[in-house]
Structures are given as structure tokens and as C-alpha cells.
ZATOR-730062 format. One record per atom (N, C-alpha, C): residue in one letter; x, y, z; residue number from 1. Coordinates in nm, 3 decimals. Example, Ala and Ser with C-alpha at 12.3 -4.5 7.8 and 13.67 -1.06 7.14 Angstrom:
// ZATOR-730062
REC:A:1.319:-0.569:0.780:1
REC:A:1.230:-0.450:0.780:1
REC:A:1.320:-0.330:0.780:1
REC:S:1.285:-0.225:0.708:2
REC:S:1.367:-0.106:0.714:2
REC:S:1.290:0.003:0.787:2
// end
This chain:
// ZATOR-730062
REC:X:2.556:11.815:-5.308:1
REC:X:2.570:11.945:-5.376:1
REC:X:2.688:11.944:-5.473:1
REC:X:2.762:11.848:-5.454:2
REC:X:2.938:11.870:-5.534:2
REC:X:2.855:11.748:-5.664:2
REC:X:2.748:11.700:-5.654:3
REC:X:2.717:11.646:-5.834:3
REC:X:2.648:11.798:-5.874:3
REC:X:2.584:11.846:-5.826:4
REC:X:2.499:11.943:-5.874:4
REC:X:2.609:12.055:-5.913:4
REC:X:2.714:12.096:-5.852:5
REC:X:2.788:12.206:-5.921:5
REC:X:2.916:12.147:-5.986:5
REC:X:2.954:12.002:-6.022:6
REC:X:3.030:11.958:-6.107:6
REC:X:2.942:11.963:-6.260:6
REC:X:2.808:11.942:-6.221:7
REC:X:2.707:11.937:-6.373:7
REC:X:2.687:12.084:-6.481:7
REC:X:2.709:12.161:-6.375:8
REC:X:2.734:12.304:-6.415:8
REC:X:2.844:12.355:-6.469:8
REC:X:2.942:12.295:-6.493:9
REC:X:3.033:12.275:-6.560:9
REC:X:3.030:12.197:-6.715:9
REC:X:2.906:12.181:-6.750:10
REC:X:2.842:12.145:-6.873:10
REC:X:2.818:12.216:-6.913:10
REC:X:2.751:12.324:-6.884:11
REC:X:2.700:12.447:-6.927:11
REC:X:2.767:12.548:-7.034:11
REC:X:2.739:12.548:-7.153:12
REC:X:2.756:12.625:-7.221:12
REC:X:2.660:12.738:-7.266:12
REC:X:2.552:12.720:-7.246:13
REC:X:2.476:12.827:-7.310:13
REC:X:2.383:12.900:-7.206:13
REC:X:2.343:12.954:-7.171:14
REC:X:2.267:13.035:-7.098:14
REC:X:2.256:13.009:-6.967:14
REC:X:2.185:13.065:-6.848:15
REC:X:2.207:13.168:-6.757:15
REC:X:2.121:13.002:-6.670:15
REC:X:2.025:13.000:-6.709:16
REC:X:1.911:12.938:-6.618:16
REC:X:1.993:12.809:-6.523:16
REC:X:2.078:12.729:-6.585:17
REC:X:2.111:12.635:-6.458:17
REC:X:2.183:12.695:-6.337:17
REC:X:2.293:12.774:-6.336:18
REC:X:2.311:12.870:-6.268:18
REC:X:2.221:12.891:-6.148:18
REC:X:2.153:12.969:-6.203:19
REC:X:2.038:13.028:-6.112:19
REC:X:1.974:12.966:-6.034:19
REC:X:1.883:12.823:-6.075:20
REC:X:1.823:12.740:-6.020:20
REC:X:1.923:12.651:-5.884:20
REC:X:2.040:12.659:-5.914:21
REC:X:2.098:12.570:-5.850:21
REC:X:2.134:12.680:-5.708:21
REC:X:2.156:12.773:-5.761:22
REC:X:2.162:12.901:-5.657:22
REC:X:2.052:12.907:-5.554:22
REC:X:1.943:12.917:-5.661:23
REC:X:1.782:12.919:-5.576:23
REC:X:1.799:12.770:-5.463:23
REC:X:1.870:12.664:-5.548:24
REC:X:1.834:12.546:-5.440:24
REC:X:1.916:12.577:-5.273:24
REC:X:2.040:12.621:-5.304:25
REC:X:2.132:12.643:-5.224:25
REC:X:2.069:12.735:-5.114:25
REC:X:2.003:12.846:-5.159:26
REC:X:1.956:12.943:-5.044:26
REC:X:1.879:12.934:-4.950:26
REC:X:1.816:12.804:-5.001:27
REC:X:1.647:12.784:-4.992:27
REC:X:1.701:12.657:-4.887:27
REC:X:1.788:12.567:-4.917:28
REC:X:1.828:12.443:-4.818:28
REC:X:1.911:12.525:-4.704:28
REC:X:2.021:12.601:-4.715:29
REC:X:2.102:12.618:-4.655:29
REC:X:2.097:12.796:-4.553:29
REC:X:2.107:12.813:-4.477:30
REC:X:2.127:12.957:-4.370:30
REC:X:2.187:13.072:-4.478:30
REC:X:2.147:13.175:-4.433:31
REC:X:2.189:13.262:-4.532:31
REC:X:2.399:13.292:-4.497:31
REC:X:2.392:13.282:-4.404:32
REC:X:2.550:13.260:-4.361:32
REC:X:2.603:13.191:-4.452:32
REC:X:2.533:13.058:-4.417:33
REC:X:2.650:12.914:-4.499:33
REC:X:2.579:12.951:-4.644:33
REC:X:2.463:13.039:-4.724:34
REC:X:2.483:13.051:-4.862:34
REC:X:2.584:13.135:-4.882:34
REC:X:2.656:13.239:-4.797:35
REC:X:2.754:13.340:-4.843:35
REC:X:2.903:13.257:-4.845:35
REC:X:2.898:13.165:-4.713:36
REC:X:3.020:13.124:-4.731:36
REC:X:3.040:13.001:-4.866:36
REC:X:2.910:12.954:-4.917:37
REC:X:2.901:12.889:-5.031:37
REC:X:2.972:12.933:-5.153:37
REC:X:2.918:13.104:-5.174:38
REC:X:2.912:13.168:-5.248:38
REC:X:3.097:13.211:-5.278:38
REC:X:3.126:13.277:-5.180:39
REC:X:3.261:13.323:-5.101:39
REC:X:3.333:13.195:-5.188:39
REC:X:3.357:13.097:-5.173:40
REC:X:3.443:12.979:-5.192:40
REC:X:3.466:12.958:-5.372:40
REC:X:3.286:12.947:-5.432:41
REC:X:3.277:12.941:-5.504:41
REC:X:3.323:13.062:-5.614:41
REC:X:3.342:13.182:-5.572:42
REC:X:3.371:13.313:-5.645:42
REC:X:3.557:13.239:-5.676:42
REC:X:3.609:13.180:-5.599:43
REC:X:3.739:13.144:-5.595:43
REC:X:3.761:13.042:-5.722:43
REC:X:3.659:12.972:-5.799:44
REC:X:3.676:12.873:-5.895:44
REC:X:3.766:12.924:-5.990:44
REC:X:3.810:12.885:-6.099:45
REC:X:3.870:12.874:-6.243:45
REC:X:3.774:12.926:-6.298:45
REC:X:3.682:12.843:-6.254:46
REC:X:3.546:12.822:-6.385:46
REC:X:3.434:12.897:-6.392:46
REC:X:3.402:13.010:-6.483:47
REC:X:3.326:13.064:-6.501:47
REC:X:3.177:13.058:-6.422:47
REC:X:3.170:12.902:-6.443:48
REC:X:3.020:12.844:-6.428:48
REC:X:2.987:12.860:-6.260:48
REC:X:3.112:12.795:-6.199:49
REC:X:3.078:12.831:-6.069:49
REC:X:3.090:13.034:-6.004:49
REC:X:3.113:13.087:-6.063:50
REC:X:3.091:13.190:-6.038:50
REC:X:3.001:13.257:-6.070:50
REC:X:2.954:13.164:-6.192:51
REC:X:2.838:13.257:-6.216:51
REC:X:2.708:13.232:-6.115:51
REC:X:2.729:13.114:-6.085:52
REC:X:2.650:13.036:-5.948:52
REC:X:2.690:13.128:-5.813:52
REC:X:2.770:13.154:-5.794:53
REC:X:2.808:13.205:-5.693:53
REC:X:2.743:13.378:-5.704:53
REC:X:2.789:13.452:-5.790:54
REC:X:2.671:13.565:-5.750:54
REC:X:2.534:13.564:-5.806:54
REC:X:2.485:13.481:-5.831:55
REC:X:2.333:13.419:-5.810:55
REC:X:2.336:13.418:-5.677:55
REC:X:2.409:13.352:-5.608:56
REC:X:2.337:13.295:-5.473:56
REC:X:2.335:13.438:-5.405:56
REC:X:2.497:13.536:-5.429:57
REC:X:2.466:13.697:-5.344:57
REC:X:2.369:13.748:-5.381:57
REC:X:2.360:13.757:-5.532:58
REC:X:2.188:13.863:-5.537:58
REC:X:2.083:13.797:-5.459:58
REC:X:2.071:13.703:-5.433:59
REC:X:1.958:13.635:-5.370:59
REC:X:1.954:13.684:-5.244:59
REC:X:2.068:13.687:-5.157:60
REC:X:2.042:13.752:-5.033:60
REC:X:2.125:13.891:-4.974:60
REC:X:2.161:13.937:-5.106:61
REC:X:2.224:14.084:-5.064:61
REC:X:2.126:14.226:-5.008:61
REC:X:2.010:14.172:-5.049:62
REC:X:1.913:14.256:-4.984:62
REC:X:1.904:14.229:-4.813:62
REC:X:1.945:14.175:-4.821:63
REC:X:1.932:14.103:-4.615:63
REC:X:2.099:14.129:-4.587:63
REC:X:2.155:14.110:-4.665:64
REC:X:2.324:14.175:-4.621:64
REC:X:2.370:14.254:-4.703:64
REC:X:2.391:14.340:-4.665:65
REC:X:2.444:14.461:-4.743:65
REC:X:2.582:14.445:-4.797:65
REC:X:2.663:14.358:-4.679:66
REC:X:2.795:14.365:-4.725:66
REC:X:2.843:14.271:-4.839:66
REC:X:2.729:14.257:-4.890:67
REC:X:2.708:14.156:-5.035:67
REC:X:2.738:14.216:-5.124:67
REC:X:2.676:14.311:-5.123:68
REC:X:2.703:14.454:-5.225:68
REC:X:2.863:14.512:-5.293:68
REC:X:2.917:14.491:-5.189:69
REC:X:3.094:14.474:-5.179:69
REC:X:3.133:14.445:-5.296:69
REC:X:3.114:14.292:-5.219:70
REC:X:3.138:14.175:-5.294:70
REC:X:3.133:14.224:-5.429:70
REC:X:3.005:14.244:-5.471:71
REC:X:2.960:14.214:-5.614:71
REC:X:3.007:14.335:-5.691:71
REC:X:3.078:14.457:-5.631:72
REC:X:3.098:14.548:-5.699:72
REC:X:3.261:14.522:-5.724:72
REC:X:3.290:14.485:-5.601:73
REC:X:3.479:14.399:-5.639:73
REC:X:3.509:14.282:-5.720:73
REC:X:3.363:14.194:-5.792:74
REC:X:3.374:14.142:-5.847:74
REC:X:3.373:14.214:-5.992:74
REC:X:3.248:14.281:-6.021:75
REC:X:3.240:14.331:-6.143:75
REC:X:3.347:14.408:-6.159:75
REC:X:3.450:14.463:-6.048:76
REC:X:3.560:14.546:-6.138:76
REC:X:3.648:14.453:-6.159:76
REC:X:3.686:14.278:-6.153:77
REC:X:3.860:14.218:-6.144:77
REC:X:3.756:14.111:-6.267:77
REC:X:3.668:14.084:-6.216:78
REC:X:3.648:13.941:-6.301:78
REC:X:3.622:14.015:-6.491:78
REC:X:3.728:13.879:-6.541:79
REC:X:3.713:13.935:-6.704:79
REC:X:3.604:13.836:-6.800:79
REC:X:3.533:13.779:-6.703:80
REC:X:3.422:13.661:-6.798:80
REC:X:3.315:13.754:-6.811:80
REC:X:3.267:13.798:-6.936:81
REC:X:3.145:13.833:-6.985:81
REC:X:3.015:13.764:-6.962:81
REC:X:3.008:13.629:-6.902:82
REC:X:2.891:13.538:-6.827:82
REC:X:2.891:13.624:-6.684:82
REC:X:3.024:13.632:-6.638:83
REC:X:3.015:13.647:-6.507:83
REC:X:2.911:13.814:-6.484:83
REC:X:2.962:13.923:-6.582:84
REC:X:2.927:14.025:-6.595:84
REC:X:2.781:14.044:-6.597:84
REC:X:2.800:13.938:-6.711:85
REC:X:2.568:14.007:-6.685:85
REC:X:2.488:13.918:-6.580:85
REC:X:2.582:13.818:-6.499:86
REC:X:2.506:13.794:-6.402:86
REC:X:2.531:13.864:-6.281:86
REC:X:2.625:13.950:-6.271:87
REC:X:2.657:14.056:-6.169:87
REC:X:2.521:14.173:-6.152:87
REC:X:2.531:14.216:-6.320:88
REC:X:2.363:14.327:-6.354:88
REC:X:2.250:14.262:-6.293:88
REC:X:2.246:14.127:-6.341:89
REC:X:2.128:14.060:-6.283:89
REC:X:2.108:14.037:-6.116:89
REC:X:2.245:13.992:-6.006:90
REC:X:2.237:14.064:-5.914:90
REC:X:2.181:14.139:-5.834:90
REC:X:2.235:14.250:-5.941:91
REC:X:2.230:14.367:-5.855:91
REC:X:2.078:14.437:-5.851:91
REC:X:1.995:14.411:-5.998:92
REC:X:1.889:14.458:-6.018:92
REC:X:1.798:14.311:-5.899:92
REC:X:1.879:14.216:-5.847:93
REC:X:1.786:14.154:-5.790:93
REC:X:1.798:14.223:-5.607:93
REC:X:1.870:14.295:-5.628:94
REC:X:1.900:14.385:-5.493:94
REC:X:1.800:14.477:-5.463:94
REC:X:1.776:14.551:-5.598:95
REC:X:1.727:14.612:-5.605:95
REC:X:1.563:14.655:-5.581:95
REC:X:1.528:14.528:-5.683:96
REC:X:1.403:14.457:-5.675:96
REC:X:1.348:14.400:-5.525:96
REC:X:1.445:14.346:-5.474:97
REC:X:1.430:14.321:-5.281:97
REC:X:1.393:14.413:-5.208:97
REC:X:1.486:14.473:-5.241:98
REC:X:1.536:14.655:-5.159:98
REC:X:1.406:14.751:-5.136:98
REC:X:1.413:14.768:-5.282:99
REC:X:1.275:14.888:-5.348:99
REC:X:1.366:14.957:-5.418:99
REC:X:1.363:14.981:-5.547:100
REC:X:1.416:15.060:-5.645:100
REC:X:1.443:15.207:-5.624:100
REC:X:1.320:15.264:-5.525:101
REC:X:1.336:15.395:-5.444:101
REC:X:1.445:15.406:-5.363:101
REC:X:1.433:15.288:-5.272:102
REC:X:1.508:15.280:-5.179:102
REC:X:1.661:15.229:-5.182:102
REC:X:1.652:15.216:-5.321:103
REC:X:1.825:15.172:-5.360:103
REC:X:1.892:15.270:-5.475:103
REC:X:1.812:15.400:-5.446:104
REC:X:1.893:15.508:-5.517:104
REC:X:2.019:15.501:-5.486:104
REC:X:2.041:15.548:-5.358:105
REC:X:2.169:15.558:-5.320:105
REC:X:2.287:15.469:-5.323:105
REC:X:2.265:15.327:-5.385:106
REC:X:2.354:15.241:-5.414:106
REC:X:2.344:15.256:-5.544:106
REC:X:2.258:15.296:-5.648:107
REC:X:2.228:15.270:-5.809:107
REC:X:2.335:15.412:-5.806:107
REC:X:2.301:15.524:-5.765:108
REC:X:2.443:15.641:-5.760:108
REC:X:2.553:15.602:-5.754:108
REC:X:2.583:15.571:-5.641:109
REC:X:2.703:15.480:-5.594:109
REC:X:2.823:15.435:-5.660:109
REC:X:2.636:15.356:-5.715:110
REC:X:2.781:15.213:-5.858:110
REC:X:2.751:15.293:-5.967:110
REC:X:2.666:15.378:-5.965:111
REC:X:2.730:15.494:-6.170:111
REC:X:2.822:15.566:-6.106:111
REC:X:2.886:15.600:-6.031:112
REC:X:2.939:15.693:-6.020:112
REC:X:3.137:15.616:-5.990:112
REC:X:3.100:15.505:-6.009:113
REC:X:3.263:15.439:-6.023:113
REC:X:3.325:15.445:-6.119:113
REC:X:3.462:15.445:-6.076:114
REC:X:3.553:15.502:-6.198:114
REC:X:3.557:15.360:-6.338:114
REC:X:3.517:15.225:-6.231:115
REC:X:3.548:15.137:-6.341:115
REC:X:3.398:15.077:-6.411:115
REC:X:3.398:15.129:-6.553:116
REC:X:3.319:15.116:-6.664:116
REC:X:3.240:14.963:-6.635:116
REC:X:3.242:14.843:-6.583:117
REC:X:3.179:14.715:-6.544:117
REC:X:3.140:14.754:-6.448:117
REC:X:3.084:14.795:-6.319:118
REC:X:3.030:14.836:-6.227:118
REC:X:2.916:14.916:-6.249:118
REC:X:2.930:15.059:-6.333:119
REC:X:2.846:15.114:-6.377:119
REC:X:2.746:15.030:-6.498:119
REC:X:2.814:14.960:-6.575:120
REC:X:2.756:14.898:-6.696:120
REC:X:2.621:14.777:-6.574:120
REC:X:2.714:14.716:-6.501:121
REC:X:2.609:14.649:-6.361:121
REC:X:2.455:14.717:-6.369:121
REC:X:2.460:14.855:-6.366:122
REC:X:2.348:14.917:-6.338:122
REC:X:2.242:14.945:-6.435:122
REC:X:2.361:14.995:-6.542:123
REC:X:2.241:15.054:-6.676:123
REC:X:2.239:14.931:-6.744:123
REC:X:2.272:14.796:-6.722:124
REC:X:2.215:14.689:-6.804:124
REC:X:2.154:14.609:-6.702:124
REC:X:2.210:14.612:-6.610:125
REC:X:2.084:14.487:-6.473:125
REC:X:1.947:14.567:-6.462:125
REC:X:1.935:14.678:-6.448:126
REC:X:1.801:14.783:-6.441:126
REC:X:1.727:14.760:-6.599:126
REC:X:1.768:14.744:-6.691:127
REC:X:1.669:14.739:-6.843:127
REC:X:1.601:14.667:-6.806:127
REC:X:1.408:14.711:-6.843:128
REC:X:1.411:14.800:-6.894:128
REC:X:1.402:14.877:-6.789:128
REC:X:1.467:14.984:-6.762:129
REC:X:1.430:15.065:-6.656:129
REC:X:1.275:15.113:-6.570:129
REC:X:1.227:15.133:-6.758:130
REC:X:1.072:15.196:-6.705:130
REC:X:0.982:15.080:-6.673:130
REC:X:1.020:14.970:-6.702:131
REC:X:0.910:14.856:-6.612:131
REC:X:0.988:14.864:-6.520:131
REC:X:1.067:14.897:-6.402:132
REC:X:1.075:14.874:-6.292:132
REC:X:0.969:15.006:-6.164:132
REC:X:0.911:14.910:-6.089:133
REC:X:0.895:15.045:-6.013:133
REC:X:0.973:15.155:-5.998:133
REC:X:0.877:15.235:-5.930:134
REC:X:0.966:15.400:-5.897:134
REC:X:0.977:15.446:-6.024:134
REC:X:1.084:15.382:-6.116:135
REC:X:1.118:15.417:-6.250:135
REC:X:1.033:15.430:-6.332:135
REC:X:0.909:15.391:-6.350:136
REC:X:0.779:15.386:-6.433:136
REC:X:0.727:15.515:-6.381:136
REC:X:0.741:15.566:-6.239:137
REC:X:0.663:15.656:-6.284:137
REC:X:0.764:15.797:-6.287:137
REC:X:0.901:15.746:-6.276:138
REC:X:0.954:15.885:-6.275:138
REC:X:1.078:15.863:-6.402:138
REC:X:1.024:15.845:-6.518:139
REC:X:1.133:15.821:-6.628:139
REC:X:1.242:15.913:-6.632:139
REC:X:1.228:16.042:-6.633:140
REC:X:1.325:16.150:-6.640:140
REC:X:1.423:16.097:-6.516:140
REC:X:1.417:16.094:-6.428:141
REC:X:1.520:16.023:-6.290:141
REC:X:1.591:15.936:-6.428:141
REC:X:1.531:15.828:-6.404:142
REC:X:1.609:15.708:-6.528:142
REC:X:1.718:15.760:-6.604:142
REC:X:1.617:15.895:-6.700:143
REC:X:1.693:15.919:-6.808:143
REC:X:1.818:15.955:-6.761:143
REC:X:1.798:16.071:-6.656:144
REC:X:1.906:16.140:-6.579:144
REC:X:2.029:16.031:-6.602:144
REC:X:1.989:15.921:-6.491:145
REC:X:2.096:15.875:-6.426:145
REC:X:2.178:15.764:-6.536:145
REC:X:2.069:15.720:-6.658:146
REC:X:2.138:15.653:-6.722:146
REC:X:2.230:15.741:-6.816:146
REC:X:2.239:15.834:-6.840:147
REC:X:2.285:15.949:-6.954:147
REC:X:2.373:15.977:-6.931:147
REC:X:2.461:15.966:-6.789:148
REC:X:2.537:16.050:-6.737:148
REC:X:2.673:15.982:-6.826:148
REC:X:2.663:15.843:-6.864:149
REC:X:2.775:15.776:-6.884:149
REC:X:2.785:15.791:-7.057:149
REC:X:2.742:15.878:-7.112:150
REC:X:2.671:15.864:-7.229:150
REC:X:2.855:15.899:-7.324:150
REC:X:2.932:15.968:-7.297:151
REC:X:3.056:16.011:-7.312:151
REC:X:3.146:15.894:-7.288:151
REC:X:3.118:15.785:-7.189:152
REC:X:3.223:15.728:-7.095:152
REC:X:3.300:15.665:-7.242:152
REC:X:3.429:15.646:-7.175:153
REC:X:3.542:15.561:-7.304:153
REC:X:3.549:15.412:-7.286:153
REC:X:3.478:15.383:-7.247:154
REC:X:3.429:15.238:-7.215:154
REC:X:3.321:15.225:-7.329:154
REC:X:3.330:15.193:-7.453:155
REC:X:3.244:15.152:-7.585:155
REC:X:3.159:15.035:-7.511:155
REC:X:3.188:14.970:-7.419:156
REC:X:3.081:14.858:-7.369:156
REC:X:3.005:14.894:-7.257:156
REC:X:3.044:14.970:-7.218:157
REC:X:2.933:15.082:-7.123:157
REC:X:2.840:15.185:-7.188:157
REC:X:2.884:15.246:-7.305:158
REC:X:2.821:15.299:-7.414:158
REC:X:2.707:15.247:-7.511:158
REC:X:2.759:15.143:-7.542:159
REC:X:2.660:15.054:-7.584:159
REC:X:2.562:15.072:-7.461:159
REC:X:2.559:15.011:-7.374:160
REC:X:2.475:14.990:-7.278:160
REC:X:2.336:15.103:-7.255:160
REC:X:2.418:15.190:-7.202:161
REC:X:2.368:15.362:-7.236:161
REC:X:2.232:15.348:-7.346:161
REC:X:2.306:15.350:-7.447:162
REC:X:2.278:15.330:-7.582:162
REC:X:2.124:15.260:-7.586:162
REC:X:2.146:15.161:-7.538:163
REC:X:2.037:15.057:-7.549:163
REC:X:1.926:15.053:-7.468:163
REC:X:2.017:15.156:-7.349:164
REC:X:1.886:15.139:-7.214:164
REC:X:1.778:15.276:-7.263:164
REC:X:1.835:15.389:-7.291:165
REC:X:1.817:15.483:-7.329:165
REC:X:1.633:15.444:-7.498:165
REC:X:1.755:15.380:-7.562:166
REC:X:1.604:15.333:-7.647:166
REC:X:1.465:15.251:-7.621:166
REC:X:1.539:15.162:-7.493:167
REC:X:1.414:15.092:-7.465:167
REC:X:1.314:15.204:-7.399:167
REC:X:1.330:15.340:-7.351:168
REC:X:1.233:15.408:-7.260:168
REC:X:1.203:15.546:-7.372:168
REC:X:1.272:15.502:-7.481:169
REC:X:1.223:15.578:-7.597:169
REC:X:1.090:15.514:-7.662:169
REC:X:1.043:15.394:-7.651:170
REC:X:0.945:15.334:-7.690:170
REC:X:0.788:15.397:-7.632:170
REC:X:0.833:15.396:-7.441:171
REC:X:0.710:15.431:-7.408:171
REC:X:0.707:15.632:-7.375:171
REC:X:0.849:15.691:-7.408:172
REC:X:0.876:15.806:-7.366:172
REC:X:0.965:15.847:-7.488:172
REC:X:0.880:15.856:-7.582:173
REC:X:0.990:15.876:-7.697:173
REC:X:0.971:16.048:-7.699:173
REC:X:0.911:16.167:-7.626:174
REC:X:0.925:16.299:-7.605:174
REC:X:1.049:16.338:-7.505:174
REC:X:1.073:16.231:-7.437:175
REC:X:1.214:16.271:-7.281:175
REC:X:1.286:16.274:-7.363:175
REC:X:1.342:16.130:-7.438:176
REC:X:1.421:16.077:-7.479:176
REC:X:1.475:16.193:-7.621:176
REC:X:1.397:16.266:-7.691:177
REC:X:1.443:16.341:-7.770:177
REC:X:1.428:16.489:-7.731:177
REC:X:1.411:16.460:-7.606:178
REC:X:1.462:16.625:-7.541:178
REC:X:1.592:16.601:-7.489:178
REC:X:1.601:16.483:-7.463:179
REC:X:1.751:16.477:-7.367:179
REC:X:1.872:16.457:-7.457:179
REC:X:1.875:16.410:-7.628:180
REC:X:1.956:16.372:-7.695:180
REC:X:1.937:16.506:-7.832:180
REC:X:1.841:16.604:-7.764:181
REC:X:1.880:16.688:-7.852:181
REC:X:1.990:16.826:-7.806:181
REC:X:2.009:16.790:-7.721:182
REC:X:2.130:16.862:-7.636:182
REC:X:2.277:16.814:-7.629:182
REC:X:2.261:16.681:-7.710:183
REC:X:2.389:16.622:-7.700:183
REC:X:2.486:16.700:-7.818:183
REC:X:2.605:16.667:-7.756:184
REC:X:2.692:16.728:-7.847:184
REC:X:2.777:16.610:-7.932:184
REC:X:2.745:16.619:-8.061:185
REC:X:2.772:16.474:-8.128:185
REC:X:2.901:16.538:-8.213:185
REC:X:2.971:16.613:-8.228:186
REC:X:3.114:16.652:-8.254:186
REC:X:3.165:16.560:-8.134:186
REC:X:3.116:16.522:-8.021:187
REC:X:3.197:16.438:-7.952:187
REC:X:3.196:16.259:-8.051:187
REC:X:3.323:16.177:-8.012:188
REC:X:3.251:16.086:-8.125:188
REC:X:3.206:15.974:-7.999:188
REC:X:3.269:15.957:-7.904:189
REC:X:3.145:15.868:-7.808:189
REC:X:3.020:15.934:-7.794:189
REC:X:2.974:16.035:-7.751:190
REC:X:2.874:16.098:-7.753:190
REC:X:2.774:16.058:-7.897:190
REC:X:2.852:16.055:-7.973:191
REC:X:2.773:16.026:-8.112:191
REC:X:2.746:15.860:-8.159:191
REC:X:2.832:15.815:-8.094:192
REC:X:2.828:15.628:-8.126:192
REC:X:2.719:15.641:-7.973:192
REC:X:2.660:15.681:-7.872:193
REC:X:2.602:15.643:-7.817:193
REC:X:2.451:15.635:-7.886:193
REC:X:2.475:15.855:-7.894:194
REC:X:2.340:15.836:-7.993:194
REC:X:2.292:15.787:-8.111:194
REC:X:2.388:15.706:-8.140:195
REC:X:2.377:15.603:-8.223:195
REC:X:2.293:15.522:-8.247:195
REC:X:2.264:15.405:-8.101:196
REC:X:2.262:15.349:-8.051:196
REC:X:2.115:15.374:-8.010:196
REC:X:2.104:15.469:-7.963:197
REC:X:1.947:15.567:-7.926:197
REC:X:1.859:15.541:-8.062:197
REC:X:1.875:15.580:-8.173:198
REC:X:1.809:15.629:-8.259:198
REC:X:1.824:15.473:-8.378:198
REC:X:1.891:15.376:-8.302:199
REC:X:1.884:15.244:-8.382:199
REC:X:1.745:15.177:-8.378:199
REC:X:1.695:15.135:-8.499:200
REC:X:1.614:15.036:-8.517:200
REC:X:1.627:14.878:-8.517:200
REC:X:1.556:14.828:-8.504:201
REC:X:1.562:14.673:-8.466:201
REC:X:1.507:14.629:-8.643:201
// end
């Protein structure tokens, strides 16, 4: 295993070796010894192994809860932007385990933290929202819960907002301009979000 996560340390561009090597780890090893894998590995220098490392928690944080912790004390200290969207990815793989219904009360939870990477966890690991169950058929919930941050002073949580918000404007483009015609855009985050809403590709 120590050639396989020294090789990962090659890695410059995208997500997939990571993952796979995670998948191997869970799949050979007890879900115990993948946490204490994981646990060790969160301790690296190096980006790469951490980003390996909460791969391996989303994989089995649905079977341990106290994974969840973890990954929310990570997304508030760690400052690697790799590490970040594999935290979202995570967590939406928690989710996806869980039942999307059934992980309201953690998707609340983590919007409702004071630190802007935790919440961002949610409204970017969940895109697109409305292909996820539950969420497909109850978009307004979505809209609700993604909107709330729509103000936040976190411009990278805003963005986020921003973006999740348009993708469910595609298949719900009537919610989406009931809910942003109430906004108050004399605010100027409020207005760089709906920004963001009403951007074209």
C-alpha cells in the first residue's frame, strides 16, 4: 500500500486516483483499519494523501457516523482547495448511502455552521441538487435550504449558492424566479449572488 500512496503524490490534476485507491483500501481492509488508515493519513503535508484520506471517510461514514465529525473539522482547518471539494464529494457520498431524506438533519446541521467551508460542503457536494433523490421531487426544500446562504460574506460560498441555485433553474426555472424575485439586491452579496443565478454559460 506505501507504493500505491507514494504514487499519489504524482498527482497533479484531478480527483480520480485518489478515489480509486480509497475504493481499494475499503474494499481490502475492515472498516476500523480503513478509518484508522484514513485518521493517519488526514495527518500528511500532502494534499494528495488527504485527499485520499476523506475518500476513504465518505466511503464509510454512512456506517459510522462519527465520520461525519471528522469531515466537518476538516472542512473548517484544512486550507487546500483539492482537499475542499473532496470533502463536498464526501459528504454528498453520505448522503447518497444514508438517503438524502434521511440526511436532512445533517444537510441542516452543516448549513447552519458558522464556518463558510462546511456549508459550501453541502451546496456544492449536493449539485445538482434536483438529480438527487428526495430533491427531485421536492425542489422548493432545495431551493429553501440552498438560499439561505445567499447573503453569506464568504464570496466562495456565494458563488456556490450562485451556481447551485442555476443549475435547478434549468429544470425549475418558475421556483427559481419566484425565490430571487424577493431578493433584495441593494444588498451587494445578495446581488453578486444573483448574479450568478441569472449567468449564462
Amino acid at each position: 500500500m506505501e507504493s500505491s500512496l507514494e504514487a499519489l503524490l504524482k498527482v497533479e490534476h484531478g480527483f480520480k486516483p485518489f478515489e480509486e485507491e480509497a475504493k481499494k483500501i475499503v474494499t481490502t481492509q475492515s472498516r476500523a483499519e480503513s478509518k484508522e488508515i484514513a485518521l493517519d493519513l488526514l495527518k500528511s503535508k500532502f494534499y494528495q494523501l488527504r485527499c485520499c484520506a476523506i475518500f476513504i471517510l465518505g466511503f464509510i461514514a454512512a456506517q459510522d457516523r462519527s465520520v461525519l465529525v471528522v469531515l466537518k473539522e476538516r472542512a473548517h482547518v484544512d486550507d487546500s482547495w483539492q482537499v475542499q471539494e473532496i470533502i463536498a464529494k464526501a459528504f454528498d457520498q453520505y448522503c447518497a448511502y444514508h438517503g438524502y431524506e434521511n440526511s436532512l438533519p445533517e444537510i441542516k446541521e452543516w448549513l447552519s455552521h458558522q464556518n463558510p467551508n462546511v456549508c459550501r460542503a453541502v451546496t456544492e457536494g449536493l449539485r445538482i441538487w434536483t438529480s438527487r433523490t428526495y430533491f427531485k421531487d421536492h425542489p422548493q426544500v432545495a431551493i429553501e435550504l440552498i438560499a439561505q446562504h445567499k447573503a453569506s460574506d464568504s464570496e466562495y460560498l456565494r458563488k456556490s449558492v450562485g451556481n447551485a441555485l442555476r443549475d435547478i433553474s434549468k429544470k425549475h426555472p418558475e421556483l427559481i424566479e419566484k425565490e430571487i424575485s424577493n431578493w433584495d439586491l441593494k444588498n451587494s452579496n445578495i446581488a453578486y449572488t444573483y448574479a450568478y443565478v441569472k449567468k449564462r454559460h
